[in-house]
N, CA and C atoms as a LAMMPS dump frame, in Angstrom:
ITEM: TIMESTEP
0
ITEM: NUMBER OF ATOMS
579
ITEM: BOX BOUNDS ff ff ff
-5.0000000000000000e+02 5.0000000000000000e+02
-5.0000000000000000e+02 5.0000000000000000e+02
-5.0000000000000000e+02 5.0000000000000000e+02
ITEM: ATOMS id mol type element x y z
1 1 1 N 0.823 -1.195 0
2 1 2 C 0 0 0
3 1 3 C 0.867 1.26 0
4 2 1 N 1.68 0.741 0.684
5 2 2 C 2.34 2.181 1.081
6 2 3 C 3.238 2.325 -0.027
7 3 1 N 4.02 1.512 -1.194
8 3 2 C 4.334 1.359 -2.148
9 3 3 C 3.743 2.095 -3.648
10 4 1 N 2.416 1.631 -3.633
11 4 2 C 1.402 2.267 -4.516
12 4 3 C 1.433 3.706 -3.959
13 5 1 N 1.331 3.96 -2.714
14 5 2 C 1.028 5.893 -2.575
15 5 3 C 1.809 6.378 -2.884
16 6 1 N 3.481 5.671 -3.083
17 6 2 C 4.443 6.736 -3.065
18 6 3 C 4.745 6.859 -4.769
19 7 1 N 4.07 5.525 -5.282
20 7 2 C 4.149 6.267 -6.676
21 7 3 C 3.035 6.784 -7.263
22 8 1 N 1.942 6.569 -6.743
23 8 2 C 0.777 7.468 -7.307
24 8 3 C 1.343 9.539 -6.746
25 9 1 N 2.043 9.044 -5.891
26 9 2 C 2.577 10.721 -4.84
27 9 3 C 3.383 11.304 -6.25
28 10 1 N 4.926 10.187 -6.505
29 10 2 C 5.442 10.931 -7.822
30 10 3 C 4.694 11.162 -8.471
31 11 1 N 4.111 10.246 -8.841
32 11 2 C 3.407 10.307 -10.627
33 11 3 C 2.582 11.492 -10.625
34 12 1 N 2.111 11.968 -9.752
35 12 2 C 1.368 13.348 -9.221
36 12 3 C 1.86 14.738 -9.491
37 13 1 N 3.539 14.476 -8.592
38 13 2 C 4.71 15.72 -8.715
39 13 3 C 4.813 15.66 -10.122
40 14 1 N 5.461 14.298 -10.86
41 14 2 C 6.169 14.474 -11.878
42 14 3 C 5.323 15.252 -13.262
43 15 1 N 3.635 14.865 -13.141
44 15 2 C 2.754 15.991 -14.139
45 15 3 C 2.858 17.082 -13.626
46 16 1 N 2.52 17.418 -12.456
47 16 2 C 2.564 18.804 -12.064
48 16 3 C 3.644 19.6 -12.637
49 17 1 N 4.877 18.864 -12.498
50 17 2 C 5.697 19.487 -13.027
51 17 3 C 6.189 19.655 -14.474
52 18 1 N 6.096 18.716 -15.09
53 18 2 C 5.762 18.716 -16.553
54 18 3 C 4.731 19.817 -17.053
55 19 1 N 3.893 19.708 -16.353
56 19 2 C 2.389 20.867 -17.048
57 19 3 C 2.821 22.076 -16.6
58 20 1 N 4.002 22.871 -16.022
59 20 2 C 4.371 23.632 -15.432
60 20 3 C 5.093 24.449 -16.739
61 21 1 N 4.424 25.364 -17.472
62 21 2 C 5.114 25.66 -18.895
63 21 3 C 6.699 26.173 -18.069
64 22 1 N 7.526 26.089 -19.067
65 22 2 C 9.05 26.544 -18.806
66 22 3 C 9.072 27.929 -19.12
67 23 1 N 9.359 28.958 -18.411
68 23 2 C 9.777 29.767 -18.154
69 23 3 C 10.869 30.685 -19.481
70 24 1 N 10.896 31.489 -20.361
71 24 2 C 11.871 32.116 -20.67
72 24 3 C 12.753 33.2 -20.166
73 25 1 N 13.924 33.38 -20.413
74 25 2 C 14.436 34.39 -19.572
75 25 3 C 15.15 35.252 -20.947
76 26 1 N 14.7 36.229 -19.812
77 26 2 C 15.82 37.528 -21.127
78 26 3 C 16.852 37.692 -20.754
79 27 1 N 17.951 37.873 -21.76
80 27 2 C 19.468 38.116 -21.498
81 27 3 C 19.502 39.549 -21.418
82 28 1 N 20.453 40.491 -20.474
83 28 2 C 20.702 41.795 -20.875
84 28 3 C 22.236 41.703 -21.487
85 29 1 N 22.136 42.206 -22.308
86 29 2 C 23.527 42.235 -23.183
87 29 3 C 23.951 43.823 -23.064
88 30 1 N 25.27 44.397 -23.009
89 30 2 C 25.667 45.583 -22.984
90 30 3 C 26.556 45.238 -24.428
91 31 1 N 25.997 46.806 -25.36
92 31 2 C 27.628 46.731 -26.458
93 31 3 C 28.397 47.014 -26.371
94 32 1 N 29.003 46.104 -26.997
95 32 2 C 30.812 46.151 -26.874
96 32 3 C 31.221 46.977 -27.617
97 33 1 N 31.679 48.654 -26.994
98 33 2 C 32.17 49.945 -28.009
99 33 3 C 32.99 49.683 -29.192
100 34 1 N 34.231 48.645 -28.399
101 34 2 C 35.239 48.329 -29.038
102 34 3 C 34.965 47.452 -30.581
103 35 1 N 33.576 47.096 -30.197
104 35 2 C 33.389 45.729 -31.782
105 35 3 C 32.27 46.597 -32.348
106 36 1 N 31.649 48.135 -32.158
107 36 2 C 30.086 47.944 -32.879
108 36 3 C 30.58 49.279 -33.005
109 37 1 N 30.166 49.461 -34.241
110 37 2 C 30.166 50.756 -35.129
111 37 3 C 28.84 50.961 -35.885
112 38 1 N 28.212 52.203 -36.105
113 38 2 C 27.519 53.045 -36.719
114 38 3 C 28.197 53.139 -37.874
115 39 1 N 27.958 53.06 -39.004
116 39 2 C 28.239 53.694 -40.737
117 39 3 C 26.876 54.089 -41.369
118 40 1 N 27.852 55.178 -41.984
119 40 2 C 26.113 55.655 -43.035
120 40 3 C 26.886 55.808 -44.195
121 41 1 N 26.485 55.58 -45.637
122 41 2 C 27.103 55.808 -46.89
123 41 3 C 25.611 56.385 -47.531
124 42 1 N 26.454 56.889 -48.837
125 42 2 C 25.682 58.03 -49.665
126 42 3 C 26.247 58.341 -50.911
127 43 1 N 25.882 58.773 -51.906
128 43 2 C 25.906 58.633 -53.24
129 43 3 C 26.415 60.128 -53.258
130 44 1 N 27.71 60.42 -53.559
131 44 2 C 28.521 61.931 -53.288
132 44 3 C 28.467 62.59 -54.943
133 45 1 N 27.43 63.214 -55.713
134 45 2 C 27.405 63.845 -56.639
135 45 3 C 27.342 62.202 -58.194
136 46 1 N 26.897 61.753 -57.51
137 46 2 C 26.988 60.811 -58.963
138 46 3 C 28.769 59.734 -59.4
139 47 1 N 29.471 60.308 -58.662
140 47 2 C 31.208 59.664 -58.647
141 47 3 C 31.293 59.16 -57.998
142 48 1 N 30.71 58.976 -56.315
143 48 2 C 30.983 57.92 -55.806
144 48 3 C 30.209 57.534 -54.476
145 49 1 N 30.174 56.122 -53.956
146 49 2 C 29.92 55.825 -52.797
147 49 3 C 30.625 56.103 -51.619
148 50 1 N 30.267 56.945 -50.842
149 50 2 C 31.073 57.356 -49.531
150 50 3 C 30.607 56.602 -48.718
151 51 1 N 31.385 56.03 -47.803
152 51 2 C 31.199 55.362 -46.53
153 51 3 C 32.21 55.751 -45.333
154 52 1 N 31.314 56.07 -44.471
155 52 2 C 31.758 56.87 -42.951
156 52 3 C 31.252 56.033 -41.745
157 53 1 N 31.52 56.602 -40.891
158 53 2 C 31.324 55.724 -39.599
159 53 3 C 31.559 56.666 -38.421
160 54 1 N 30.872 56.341 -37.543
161 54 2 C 30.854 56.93 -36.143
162 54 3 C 31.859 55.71 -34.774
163 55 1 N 32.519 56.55 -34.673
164 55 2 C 33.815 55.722 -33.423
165 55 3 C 33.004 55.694 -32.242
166 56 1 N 32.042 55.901 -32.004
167 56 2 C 31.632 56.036 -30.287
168 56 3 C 29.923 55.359 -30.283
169 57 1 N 29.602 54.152 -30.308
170 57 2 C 28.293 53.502 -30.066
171 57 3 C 28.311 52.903 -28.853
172 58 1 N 26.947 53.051 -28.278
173 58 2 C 27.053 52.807 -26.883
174 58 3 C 25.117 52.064 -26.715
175 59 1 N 25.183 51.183 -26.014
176 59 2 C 23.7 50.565 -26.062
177 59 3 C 23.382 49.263 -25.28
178 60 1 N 22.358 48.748 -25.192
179 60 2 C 21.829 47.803 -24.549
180 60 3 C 20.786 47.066 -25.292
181 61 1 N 21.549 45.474 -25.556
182 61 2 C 20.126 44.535 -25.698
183 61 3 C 19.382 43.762 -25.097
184 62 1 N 18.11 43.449 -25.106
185 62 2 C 17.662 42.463 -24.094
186 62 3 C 17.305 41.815 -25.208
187 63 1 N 17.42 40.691 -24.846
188 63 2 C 16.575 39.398 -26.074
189 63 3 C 16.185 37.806 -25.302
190 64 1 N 14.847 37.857 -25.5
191 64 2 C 14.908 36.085 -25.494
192 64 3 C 14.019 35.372 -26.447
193 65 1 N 15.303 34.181 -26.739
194 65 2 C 14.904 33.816 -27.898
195 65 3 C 14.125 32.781 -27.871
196 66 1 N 14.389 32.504 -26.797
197 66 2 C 12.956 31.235 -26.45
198 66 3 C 11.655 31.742 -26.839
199 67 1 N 11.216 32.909 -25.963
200 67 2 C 9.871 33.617 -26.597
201 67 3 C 9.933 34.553 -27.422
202 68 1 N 10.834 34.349 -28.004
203 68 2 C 11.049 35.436 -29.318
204 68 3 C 10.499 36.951 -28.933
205 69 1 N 11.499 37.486 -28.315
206 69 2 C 11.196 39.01 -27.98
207 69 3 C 12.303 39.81 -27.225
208 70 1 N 12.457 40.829 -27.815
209 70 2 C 13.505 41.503 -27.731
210 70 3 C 13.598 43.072 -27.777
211 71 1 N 14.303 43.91 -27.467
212 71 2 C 14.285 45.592 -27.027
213 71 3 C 15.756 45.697 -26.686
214 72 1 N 16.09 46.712 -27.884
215 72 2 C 17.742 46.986 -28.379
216 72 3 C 17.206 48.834 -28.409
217 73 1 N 18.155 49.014 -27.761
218 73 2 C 18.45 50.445 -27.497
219 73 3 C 19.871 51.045 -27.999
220 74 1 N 19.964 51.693 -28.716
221 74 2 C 21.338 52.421 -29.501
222 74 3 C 21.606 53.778 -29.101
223 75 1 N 23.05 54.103 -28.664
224 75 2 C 22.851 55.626 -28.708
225 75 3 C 24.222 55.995 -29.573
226 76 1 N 23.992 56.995 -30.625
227 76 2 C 25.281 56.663 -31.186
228 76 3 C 25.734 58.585 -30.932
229 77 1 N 27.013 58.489 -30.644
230 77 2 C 27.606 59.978 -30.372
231 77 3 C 27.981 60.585 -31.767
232 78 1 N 27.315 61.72 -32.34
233 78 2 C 27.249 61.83 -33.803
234 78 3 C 28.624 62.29 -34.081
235 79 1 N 29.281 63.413 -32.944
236 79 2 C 30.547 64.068 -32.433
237 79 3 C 32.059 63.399 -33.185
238 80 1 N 31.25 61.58 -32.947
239 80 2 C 32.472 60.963 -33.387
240 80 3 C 32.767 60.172 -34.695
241 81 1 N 31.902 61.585 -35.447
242 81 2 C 31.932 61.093 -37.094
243 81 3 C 33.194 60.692 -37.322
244 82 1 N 33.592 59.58 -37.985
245 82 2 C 35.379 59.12 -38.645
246 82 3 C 35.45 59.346 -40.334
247 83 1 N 35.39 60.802 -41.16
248 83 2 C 35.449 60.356 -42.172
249 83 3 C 36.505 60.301 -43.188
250 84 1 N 37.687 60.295 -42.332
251 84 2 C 39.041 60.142 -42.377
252 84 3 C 40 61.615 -42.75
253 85 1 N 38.996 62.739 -42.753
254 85 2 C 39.822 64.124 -43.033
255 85 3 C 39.105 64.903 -41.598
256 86 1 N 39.604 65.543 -40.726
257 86 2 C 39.329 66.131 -39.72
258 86 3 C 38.192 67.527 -40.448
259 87 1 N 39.024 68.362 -40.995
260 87 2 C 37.824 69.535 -41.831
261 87 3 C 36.305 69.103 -41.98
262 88 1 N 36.539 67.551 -42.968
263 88 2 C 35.269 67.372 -43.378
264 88 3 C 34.481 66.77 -42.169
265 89 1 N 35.024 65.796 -40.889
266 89 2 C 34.079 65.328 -40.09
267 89 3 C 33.564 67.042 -39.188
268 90 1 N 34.336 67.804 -39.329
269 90 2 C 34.075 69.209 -38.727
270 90 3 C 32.515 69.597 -39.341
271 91 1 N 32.227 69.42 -41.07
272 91 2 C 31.771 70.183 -41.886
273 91 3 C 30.498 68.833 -41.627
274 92 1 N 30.338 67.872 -41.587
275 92 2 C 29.569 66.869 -41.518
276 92 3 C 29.019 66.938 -39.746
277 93 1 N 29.363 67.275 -38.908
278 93 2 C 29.061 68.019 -37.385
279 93 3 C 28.059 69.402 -37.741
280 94 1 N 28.221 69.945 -38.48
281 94 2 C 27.851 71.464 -38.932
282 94 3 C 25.937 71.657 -39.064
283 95 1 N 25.458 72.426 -38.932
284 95 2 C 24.052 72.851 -38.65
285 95 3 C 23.52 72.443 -40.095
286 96 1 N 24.15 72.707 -40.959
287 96 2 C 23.655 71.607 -42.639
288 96 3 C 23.446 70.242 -42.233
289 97 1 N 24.143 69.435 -41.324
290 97 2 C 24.017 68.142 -41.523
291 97 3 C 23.581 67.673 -39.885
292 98 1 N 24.748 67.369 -39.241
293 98 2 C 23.936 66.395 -37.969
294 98 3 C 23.94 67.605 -36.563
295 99 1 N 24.383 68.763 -37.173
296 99 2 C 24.102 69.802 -35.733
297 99 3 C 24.428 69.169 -34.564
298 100 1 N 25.752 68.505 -34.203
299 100 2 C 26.027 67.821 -33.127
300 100 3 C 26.346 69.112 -32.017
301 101 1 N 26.469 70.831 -32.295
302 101 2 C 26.237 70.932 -31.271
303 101 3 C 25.279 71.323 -30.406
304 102 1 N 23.827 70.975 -31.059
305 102 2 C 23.04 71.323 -30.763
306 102 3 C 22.13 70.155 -30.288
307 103 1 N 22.601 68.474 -31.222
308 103 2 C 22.245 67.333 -31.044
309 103 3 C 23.386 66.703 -31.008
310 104 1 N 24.154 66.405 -29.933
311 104 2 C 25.197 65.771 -29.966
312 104 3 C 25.09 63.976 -30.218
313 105 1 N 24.056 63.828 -30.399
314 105 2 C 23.338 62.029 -30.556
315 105 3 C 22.509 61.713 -31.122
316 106 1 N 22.441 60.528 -31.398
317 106 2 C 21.339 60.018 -32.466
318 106 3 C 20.747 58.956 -31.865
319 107 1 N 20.275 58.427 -31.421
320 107 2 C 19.548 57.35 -31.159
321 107 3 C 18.613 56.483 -31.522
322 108 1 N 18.009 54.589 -31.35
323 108 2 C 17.966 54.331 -31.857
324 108 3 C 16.856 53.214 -30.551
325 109 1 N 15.669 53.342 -30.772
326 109 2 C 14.551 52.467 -29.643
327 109 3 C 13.621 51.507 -30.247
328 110 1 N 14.093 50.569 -30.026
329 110 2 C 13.088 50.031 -30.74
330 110 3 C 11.786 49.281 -30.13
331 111 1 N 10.772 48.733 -30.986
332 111 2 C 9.734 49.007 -30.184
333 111 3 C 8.927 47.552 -30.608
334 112 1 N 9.701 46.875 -31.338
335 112 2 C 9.566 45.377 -31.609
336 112 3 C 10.212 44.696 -32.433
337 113 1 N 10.529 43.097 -31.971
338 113 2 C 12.263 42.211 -32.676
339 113 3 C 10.945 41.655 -33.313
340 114 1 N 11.554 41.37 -34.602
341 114 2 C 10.745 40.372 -35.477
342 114 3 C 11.649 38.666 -35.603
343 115 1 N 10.878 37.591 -35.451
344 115 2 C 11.05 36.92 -35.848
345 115 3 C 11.717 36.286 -36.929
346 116 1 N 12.457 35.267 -37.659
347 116 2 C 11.75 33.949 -38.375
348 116 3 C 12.478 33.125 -38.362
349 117 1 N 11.079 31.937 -37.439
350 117 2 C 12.04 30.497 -36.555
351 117 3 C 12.468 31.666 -35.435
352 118 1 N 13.826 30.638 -35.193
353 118 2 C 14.581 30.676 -33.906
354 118 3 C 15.512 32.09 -34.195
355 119 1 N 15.298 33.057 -35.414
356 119 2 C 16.5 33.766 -36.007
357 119 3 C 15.616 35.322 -36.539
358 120 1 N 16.101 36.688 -34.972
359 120 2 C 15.573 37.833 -35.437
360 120 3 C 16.129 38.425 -36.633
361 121 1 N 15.079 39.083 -37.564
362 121 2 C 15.193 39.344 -38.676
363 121 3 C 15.303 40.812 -38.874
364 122 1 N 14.363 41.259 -38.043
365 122 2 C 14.352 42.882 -38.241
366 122 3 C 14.073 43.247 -36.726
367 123 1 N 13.766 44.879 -36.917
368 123 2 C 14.088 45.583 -35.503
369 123 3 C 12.941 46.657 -36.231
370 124 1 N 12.007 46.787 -35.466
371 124 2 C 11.076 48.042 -35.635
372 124 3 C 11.172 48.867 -34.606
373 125 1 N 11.595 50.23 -34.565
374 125 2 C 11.461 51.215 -33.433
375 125 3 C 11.775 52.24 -34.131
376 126 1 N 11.933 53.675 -33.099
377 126 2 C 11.924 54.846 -33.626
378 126 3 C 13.514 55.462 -33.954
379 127 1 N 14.203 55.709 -34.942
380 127 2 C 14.927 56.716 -35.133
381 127 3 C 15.37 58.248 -34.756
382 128 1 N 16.384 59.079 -34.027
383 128 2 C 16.092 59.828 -33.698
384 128 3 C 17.414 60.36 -34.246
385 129 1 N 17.598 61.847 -35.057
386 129 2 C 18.696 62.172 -35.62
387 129 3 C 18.027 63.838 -35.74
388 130 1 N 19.203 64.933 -35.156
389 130 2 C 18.368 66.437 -35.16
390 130 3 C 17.433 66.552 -34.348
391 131 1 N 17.31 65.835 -33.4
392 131 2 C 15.577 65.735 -32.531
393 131 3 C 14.573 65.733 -33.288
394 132 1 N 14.675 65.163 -34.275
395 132 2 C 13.736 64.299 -35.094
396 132 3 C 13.446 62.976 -35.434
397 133 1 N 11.977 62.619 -34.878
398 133 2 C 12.304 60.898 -34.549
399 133 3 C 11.041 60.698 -35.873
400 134 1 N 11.158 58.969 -36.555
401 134 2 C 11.034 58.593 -37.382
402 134 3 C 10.79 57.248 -37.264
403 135 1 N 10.069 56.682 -37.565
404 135 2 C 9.769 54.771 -37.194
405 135 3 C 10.477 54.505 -38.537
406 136 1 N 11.347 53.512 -38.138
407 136 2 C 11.755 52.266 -39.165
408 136 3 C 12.397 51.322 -38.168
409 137 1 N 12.055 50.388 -39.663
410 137 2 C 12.876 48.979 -39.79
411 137 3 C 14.258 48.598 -39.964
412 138 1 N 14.812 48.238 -39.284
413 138 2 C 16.119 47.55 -39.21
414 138 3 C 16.547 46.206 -39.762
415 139 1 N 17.141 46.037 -40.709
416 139 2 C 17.076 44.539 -41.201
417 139 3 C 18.224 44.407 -41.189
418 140 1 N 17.903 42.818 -40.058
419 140 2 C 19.362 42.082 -39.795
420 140 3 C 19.286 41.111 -41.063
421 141 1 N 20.935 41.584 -41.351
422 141 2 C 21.681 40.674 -42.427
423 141 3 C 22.174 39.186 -41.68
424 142 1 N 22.529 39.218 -40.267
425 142 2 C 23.476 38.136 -39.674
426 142 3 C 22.971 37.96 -38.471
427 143 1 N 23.107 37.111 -37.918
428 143 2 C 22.893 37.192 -36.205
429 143 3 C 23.875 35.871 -35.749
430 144 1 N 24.071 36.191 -34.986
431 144 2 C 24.649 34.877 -33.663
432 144 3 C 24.667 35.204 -32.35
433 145 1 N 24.342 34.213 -31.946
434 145 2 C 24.323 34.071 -29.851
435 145 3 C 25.175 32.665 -29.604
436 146 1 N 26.413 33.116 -29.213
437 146 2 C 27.037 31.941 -28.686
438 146 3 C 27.749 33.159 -27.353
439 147 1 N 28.689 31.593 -26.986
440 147 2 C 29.703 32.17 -25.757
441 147 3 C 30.681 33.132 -26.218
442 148 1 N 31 33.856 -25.717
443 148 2 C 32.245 34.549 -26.649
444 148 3 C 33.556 33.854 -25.736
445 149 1 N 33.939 33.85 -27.267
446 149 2 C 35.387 32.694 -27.045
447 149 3 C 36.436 33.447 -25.928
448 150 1 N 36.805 34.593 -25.409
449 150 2 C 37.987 35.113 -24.769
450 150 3 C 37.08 35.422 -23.544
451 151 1 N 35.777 36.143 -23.193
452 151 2 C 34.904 36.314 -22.205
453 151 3 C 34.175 35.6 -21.646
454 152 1 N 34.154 34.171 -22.091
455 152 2 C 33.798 33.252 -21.602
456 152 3 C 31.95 33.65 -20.757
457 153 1 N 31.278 34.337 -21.759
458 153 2 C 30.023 34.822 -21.175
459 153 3 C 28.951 35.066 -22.425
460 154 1 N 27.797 34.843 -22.336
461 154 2 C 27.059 34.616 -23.475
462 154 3 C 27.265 36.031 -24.262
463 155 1 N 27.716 35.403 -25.883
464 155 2 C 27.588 37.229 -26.096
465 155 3 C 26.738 37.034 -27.507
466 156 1 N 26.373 38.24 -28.658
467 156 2 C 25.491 38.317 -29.578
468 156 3 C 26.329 39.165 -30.532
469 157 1 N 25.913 38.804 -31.727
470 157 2 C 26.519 39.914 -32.999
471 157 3 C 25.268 40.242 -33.831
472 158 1 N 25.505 40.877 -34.663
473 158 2 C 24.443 41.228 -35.625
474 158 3 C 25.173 41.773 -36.476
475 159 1 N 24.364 42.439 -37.412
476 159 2 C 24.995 43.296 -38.469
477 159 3 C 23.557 43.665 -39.392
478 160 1 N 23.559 44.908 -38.886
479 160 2 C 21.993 45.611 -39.565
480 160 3 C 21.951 46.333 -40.371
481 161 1 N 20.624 47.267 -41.332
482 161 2 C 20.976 48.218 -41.934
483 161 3 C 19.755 48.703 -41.961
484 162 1 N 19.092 50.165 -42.55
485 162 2 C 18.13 50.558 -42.828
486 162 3 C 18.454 52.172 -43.765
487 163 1 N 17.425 51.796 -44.658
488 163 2 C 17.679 53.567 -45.55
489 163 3 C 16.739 54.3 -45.502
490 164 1 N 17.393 55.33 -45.056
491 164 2 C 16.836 56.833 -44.449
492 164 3 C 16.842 57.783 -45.864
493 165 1 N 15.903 58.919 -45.2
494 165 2 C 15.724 59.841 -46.382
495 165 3 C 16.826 61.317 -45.642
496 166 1 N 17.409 61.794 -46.038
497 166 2 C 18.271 63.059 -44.823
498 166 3 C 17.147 63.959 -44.693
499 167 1 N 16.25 64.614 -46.03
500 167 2 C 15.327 65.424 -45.931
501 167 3 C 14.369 65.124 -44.492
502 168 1 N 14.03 63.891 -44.155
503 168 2 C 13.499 63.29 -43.089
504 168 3 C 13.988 63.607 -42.021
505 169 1 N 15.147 63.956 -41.889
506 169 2 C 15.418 64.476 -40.385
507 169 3 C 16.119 66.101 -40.67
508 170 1 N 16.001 67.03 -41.518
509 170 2 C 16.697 68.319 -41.484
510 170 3 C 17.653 68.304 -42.018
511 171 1 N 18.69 67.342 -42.551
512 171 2 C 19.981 67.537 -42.864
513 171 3 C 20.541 67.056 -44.42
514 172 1 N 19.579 67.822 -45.226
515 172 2 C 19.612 67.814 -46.639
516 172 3 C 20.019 68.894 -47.322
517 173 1 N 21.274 69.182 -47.176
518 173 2 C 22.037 70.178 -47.603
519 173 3 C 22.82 69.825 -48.853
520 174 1 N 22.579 69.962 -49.873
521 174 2 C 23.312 69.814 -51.269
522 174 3 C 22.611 68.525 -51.724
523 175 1 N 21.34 68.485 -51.32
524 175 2 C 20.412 67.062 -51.992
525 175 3 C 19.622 67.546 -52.901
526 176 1 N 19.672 67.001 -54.166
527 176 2 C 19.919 65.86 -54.799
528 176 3 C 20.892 65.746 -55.289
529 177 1 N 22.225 66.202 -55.443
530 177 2 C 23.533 66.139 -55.737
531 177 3 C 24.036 65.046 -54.776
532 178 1 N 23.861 65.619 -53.834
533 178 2 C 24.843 64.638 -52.644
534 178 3 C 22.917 63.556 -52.029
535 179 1 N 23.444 62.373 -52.409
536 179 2 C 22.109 61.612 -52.543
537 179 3 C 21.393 62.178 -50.973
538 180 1 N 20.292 62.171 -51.124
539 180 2 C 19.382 62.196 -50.08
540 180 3 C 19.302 61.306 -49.344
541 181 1 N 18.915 59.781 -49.993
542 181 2 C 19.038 58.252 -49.099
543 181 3 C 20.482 58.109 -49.23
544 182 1 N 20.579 57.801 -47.582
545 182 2 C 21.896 57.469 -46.878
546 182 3 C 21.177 56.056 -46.417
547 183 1 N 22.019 55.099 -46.416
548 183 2 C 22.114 53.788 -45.756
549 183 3 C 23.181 53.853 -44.202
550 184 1 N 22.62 53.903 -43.15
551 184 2 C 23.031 53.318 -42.383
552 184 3 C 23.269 51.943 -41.666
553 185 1 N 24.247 51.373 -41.476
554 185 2 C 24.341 50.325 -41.166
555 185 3 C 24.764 50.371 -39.769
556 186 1 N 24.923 48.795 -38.898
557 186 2 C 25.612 48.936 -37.654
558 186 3 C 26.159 47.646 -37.542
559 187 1 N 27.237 47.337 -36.994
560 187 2 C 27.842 46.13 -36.766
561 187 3 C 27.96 45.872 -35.601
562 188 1 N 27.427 45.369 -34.672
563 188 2 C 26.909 45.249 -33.112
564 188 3 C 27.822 43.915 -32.624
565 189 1 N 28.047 43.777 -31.734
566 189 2 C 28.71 42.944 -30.636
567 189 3 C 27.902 43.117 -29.353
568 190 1 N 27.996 42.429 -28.56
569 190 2 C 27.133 43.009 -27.266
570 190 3 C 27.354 41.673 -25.724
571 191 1 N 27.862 41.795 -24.867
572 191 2 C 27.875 40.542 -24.124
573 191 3 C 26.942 40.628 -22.974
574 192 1 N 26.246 39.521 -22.058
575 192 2 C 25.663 39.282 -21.577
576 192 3 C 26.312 40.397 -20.272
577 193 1 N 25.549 40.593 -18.912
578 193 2 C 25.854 41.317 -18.001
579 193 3 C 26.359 40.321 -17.082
């Protein structure tokens, strides 16, 4: 008797616990300055593709991929345009274009991770460049979540992009010569906390 109760007792725990849905957890990931860069390129008078980049990105992801959901926050310091001549990142700072001293940042909130399967695809949230904010889409080209090999702590990459109009945020100075759609991209790193 007392045999039978103690497994009718498990067999009791062991559904309970089974029917007990599992739990997802979100990771907070901080980016890694050193691996994630901001670039924007643009069509410079019809001769060529320019591509620039900002040295100073700073942000936070949360993601879980179990329940597929996620909230990535970007702040990128516009200050630290790199476009390899000091004058011109001066002239690209300037009230024609990103008015860093009036908006020293751009930022980047998003407001829902898209799916497909086990693998986020895009990033919907608001844009903010000139204190002018803007909803778009972010489309990830790449993703991975493993350990990172030297930090020994869960970390994430990506590599995104989305094209903007400049007229859209104020800083369309010599457009349509100097293309209007700029492509920004970002190359993200980010490790667990």
């Amino acid at each position: 008797m007392k045999t039978t109760f103690r497994r009718l007792a498990l067999a009791s725990a062991l559904t309970a616990f089974v029917s007990v849905p599992v739990m997802a957890e979100p990771v907070t990931y901080q980016v890694d300055a050193s691996h994630t860069f901001a670039r924007f390129s643009y069509n410079h008078m019809g001769l060529s593709q320019q591509l620039n980049r900002f040295d100073k990105t700073t942000g936070q992801v949360v993601l879980d991929l179990a329940a597929k959901t996620g909230e990535v926050n970007i702040e990128i310091d516009t200050r630290s345009v790199a476009t390899g001549h000091d004058a011109f990142n001066e002239h690209i700072q300037g009230a024609d274009f990103l008015d860093t001293a009036t908006y020293p940042t751009a930022t980047f909130k998003s407001s829902k991770v898209i799916f497909d399967g086990d693998q986020p695809t895009a990033v919907e949230g608001d844009l903010t460049i000139k204190g002018v904010t803007k909803p778009v889409t972010l489309t990830i080209n790449s993703f991975a979540a493993k350990p990172h090999p030297m930090l020994k702590k869960p970390a994430i990459g990506a590599d995104a992009q989305v094209k903007i109009k400049r007229s859209d945020f104020n800083a369309d100075k010599f457009a349509p010569a100097v293309s209007d759609e700029v492509t920004i991209s970002i190359a993200l790193e980010a490790i667990a906390n």
